[in-house]
N, C-alpha and C positions, 0 to 999 in steps of 0.2 A: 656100772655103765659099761662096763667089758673093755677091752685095749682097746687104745688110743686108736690106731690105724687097723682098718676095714676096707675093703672094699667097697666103693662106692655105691653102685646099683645089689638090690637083694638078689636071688639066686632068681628068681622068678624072671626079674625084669633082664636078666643077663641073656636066660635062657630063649627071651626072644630075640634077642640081637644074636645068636648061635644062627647060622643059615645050613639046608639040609649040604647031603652029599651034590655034587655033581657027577656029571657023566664022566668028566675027562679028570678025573681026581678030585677031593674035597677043596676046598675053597670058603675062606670068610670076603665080604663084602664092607663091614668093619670091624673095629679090636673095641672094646672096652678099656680102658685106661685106669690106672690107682689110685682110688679117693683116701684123700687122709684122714677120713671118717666117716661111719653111716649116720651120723646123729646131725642131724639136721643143723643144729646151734653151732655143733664143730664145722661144718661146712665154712658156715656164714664167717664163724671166725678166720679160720683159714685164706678165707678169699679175701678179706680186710687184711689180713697181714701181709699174702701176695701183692695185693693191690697195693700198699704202701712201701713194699720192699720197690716195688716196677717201677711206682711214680718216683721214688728215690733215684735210683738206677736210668730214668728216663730223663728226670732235670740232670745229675749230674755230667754225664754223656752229651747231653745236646750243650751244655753249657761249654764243658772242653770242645765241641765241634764249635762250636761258633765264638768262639775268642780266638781260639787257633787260626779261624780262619780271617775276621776282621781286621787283628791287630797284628798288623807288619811286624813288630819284635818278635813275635815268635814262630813266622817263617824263616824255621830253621830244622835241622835234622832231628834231631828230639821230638821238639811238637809236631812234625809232621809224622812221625812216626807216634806220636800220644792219639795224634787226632783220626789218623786209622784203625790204631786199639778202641778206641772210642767207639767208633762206628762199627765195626763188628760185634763191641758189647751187646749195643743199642738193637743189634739184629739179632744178636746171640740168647738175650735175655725174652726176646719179641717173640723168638718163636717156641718157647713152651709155657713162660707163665701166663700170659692172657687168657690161652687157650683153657690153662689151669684152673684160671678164678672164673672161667667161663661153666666149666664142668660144674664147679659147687656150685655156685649161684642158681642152677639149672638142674642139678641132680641127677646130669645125663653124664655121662663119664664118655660118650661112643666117639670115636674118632671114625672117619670113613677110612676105607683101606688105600686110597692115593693120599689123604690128607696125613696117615700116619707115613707111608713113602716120603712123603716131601717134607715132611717133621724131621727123621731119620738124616735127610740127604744135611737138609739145613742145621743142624745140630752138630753134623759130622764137619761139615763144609767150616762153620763158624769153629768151632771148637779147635779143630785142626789150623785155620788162619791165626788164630790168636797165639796158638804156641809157638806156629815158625816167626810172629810179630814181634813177641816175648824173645828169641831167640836175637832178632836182628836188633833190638831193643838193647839187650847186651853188648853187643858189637858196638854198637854206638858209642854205650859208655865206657868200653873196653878204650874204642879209641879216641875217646875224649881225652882220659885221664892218663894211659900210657904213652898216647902218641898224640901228646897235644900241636907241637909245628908241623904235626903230616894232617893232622886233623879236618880241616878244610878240601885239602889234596882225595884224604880217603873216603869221606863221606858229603862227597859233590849232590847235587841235584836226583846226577843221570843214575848214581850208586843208588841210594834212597830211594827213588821209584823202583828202580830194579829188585830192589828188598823188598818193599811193598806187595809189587807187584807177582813177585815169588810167591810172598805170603797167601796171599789170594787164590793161588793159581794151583798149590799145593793144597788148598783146604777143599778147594771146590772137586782136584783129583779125588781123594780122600774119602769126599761127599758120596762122589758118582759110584766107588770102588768098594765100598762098602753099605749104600743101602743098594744097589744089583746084587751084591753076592748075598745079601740078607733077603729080599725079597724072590732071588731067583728058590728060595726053599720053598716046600707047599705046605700051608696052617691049614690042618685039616680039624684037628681038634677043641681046646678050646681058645675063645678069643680073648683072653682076659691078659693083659700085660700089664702084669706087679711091677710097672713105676707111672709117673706121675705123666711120663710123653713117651712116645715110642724112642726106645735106644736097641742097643742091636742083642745084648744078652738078653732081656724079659724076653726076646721076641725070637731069639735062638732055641732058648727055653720051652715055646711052649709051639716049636714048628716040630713035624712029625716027620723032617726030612732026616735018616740017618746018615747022611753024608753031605756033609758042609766045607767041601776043601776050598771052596773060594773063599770063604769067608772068614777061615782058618788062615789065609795066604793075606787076605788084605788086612786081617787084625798084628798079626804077628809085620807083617810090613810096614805097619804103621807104630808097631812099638819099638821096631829096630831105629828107625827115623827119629823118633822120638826118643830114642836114649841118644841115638848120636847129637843129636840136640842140646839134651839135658848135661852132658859130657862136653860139650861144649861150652855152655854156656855156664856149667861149676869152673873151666880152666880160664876163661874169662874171666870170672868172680874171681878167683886164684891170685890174676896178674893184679886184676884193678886193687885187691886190699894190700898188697901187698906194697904196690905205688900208692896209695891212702896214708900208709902207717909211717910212708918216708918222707909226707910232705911236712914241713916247719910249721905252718900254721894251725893251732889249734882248731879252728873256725871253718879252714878249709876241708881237714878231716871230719868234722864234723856236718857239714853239710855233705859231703863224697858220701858217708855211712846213709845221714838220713834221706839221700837221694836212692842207694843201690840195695840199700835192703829191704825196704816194702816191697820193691819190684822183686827180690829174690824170693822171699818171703808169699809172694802172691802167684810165682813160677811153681812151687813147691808144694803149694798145696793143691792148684792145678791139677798139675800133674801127676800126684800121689793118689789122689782122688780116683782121678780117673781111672789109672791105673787098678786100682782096689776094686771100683765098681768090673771090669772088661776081666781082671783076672781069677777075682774070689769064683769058690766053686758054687754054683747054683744051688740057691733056698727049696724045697719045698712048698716054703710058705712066703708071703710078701714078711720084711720087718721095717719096724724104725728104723733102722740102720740101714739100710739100703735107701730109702727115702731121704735120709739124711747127707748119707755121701754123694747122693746124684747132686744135689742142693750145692753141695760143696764143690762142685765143678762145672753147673748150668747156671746157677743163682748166684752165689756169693763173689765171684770174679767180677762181675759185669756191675755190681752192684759196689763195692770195695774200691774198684781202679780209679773212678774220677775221685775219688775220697782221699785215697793216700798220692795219687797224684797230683789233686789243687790245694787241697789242705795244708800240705807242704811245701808247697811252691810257690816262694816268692813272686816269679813273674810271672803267672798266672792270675795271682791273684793283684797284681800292678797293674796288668793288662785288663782286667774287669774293673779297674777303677778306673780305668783311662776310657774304658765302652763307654761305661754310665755317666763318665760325666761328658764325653761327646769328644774327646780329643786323641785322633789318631796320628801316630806316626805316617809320613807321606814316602817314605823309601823303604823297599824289601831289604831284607838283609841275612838273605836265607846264605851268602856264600861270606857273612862274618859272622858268621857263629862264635862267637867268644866262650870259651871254658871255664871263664872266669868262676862260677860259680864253685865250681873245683878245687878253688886255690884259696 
């Protein structure tokens, strides 16, 4: 049957989605995109497993948005910050796999050249939001559990939006700043991008522009940010085990650990990922492994966070039993956040 991963469309059907020169330099109209097999039955598969990973990933997301937001006990700095992580997933995971199990199902792999632009912006956009989220995310628990009596004081309302809205604000810069400087390159050659949606290496890769310093300027901007981040939010992790290992309560350390380390644990692979996909030096050829590590920083985050974050969580899952059976709390109590779970 020959390797697993293929290109989707055969050389023929490629070559007609190829468009001639133009007058004012070459130009494609759209990219063809990477199937993760030519054989029609792997298709099918494929898009059954997509499609079940998304419906996973789509109940779990819309469920944390709407507990969060019905049940007053968890208007609080946490779940307002889960319920944002949430909602970037839900967008995050929206904008490559549909389009994915669209491609197999259809045998068309073609993306148009604004629809892969706005793939790019949103990918960048989401991706980028989630890790300054993940960042303030830290903070949170930093000073839940180091700075429990300033706790309330430090992470009011107006801070938390400000955090949030950081988040956003820096993912959507990010978006804009790196698919312009990708797109200002000119694809003259072919249009084939070895991954599964448009990201900025496959598409680096196969532009005929020999000088990319924007691109250059906003990739490396983006990973200095993102170390100071990542540096951050390990000296976070730093203080908080360290105020964990001091507390008396067995029960309490053990809920501190199963609360901080999924979320560490799901920062790390993040951002290792990604890391690996923006720095390895460019294939030749498409492989499994570049398929795989894209998976590991577009798929498996968005797909994994409401998991280890309801699955573990007691009032999460008190608060879904309180929906269903119809009885809400009638007071917010977003400015008593208690720690308790902590201790």
């Amino acid at each position: 049957t020959g390797p697993l991963f293929y290109l989707c469309p055969s050389l023929a059907d490629a070559s007609q989605h190829q468009l001639p020169e133009m007058t004012n330099g070459s130009t494609v109209a759209e990219f063809l995109l990477l199937g993760f097999s030519d054989i029609r039955e792997l298709q099918l598969v494929h898009a059954m497993l997509f499609l079940l990973v998304y419906l996973v990933a789509l109940l779990g997301n819309l469920l944390i948005v709407a507990v969060t937001t019905l049940d007053q006990h968890l208007h609080s700095p946490m779940y307002f910050f889960l319920k944002n992580l949430s909602i970037i997933d839900l967008c995050y995971i929206s904008t490559t796999v549909p389009k994915s199990i669209v491609n197999s199902l259809t045998s068309d792999s073609s993306i148009s050249f604004l629809g892969c632009v706005l793939q790019l912006f949103l990918v960048v956009l989401f991706a980028a939001s989630e890790f300054f989220l993940l960042t303030a995310m830290s903070y949170d628990r930093y000073a839940a559990i180091c700075s429990p009596l300033h706790y309330e004081l430090i992470m009011n309302k107006t801070a938390c939006i400000r955090m949030a809205a950081a988040s956003w604000f820096g993912g959507c810069l990010f978006g804009v700043l790196l698919s312009a400087s990708t797109f200002s390159l000119t694809f003259c050659g072919s249009n084939t991008v070895q991954q599964f949606f448009c990201d900025a290496p496959p598409l680096l890769k196969i532009s005929c522009s020999e000088i990319h310093i924007a691109i250059d300027v906003s990739v490396a901007a983006g990973f200095v940010l993102d170390a100071i981040c990542f540096i951050y939010i390990i000296l976070s992790y730093v203080f908080i085990f360290s105020a964990v290992l001091r507390m008396p309560s067995s029960e309490g350390r053990t809920k501190a650990f199963s609360t901080c380390l999924p979320h560490l644990t799901v920062i790390i692979i993040f951002l290792f990922t990604g890391a690996f996909a923006y720095l390895k030096p460019p294939s030749d050829s498409p492989s499994a492994l570049d398929l795989l590590v894209s998976m590991f920083y577009t798929v498996v985050p968005p797909t994994l966070n409401p998991l280890i974050y309801s699955l573990r969580n007691r009032d999460l899952k008190a608060a879904l039993g309180r929906i269903l059976k119809g009885t809400f709390p009638l007071h917010p109590l977003w400015d008593k956040m208690s720690v308790s779970m902590y201790q």
